[in-house]
C-alpha positions in Angstrom: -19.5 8.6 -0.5 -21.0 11.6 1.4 -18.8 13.5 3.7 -21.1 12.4 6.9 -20.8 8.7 6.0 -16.9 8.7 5.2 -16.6 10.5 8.6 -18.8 8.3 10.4 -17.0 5.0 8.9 -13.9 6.8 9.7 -14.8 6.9 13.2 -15.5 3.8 13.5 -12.8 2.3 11.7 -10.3 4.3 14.4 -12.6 3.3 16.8 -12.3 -0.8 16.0 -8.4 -0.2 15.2 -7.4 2.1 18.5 -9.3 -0.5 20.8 -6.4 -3.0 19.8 -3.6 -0.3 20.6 -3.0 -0.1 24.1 -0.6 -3.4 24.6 1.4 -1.5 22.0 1.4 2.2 23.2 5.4 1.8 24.0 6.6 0.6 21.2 4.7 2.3 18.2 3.0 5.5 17.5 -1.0 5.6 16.9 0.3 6.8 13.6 2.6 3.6 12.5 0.2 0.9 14.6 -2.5 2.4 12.0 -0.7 2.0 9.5 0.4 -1.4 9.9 -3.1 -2.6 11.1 -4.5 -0.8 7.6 -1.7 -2.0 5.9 -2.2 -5.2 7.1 -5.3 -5.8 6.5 -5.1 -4.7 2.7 -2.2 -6.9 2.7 -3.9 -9.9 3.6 -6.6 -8.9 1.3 -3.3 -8.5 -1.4 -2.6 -12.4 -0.5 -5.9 -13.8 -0.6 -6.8 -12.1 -4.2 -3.1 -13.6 -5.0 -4.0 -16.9 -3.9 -7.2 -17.1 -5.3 -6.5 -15.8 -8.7 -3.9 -17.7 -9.3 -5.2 -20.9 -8.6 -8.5 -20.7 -9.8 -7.9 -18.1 -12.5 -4.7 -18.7 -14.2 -4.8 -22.4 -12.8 -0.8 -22.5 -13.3 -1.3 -21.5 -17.1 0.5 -18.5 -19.2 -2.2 -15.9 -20.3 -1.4 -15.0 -23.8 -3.3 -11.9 -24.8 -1.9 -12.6 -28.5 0.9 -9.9 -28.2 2.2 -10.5 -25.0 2.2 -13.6 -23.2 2.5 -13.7 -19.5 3.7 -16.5 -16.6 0.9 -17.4 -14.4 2.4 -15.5 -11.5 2.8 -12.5 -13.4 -0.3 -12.3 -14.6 -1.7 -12.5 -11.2 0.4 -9.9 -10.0 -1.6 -7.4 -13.0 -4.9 -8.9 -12.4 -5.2 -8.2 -8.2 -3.2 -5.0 -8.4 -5.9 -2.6 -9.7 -8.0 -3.8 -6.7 -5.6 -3.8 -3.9 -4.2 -0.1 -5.1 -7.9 1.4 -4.8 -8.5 -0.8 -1.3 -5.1 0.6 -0.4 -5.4 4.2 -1.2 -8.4 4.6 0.7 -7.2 2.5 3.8 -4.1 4.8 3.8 -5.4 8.2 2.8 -9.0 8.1 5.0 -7.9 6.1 7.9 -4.3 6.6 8.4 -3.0 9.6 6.7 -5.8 11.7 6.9 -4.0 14.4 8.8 -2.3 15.2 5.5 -4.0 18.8 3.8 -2.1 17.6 0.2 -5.2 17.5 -2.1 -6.5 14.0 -3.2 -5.2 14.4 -6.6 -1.6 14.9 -5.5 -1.9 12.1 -2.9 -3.5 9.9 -5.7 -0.5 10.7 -8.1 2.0 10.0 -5.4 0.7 6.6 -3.8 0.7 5.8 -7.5 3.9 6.5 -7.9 5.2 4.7 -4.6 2.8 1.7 -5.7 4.5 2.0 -9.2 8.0 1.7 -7.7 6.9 -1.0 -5.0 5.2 -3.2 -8.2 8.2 -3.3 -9.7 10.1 -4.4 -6.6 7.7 -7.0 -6.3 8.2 -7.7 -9.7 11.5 -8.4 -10.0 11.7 -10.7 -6.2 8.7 -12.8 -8.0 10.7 -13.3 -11.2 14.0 -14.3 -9.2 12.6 -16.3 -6.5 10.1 -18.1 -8.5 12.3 -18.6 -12.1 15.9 -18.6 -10.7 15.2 -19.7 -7.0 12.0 -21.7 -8.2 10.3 -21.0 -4.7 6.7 -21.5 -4.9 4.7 -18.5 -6.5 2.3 -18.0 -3.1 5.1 -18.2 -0.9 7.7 -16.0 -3.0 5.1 -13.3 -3.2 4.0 -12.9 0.6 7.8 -13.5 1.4 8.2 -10.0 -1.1 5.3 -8.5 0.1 7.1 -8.6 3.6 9.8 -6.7 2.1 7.9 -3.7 0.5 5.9 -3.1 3.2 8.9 -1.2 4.7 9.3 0.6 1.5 5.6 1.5 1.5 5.6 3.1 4.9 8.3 5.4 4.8 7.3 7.0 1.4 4.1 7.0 2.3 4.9 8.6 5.3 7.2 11.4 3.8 6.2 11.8 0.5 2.4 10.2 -0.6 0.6 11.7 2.4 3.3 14.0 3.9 1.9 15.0 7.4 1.0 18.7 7.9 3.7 19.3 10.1 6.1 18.7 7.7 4.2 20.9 5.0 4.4 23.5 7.6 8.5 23.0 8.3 8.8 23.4 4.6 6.6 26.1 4.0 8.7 27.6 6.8 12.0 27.2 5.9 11.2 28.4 1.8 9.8 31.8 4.1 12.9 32.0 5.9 15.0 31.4 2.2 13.6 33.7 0.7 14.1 36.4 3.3 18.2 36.4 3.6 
């Protein structure tokens, strides 16, 4: 995508997203209402795929690749997740971290990471909800995704798309070190 035309959606993507943030100036930053509005939208995107694969895909069936043989809402879980990472690492990086100077690469490595950590979160609330608590697959996964939503936004925040101020804090404080 050309520079122009990522700018030019990225205008109007703030554009569409700020017009709804007024009623909510006093309770959340610009910052976190994007976030949640971006995350919520790839979220909903996350729950639809789930939804869809699983009943139309898997159709309540194990997928056995001949080595490994996986639970229907496992398997969902690794077919969407390639699509919602991508969906989600644009949303976040071009729309609502894009204040951060960290290169792409090190903000693709780190959402990775942070997605890494959150899959395996939702890993382990599907396989305890749905095989100990046996809480229906749809509902035990949006009920999860709930959860790591929090997770997402704080290292997100701090860590995947660090905001420049806090580059410069650091970059400040390592001066400062290195003087005494």
């Amino acid at each position: 995508m050309t520079t122009g035309l990522k700018k030019n959606l990225q205008e109007k993507i703030w554009k569409f997203v700020d017009f709804f943030y007024p009623p909510f100036h006093r309770y959340f930053s610009l910052l976190f209402f994007r976030y949640g509005f971006m995350g919520g939208l790839n979220l909903v995107i996350d729950w639809i795929l789930y939804y869809l694969i699983y009943h139309f895909i898997f159709r309540g069936n194990i997928w056995d690749l001949g080595f490994v043989a996986f639970t229907p809402h496992i398997a969902t879980l690794v077919l969407k997740w390639p699509i919602t990472f991508v969906t989600g690492f644009w949303l976040q990086r071009n729309i609502t971290f894009s204040q951060s100077n960290l290169t792409q690469g090190k903000q693709f490595f780190r959402y990775f990471a942070v997605t890494m950590c959150n899959t395996f979160l939702v890993y382990g609330g599907l396989k305890c909800f749905v095989d100990f608590f046996h809480i229906m697959p749809v509902l035990s996964y949006i009920m999860i995704s709930v959860i790591s939503v929090f997770f997402s936004y704080f290292f997100n925040r701090y860590f995947s798309f660090q905001p420049i101020e806090d580059q410069k804090n650091k970059s400040n404080e390592n001066a400062d070190n290195n003087q005494e």
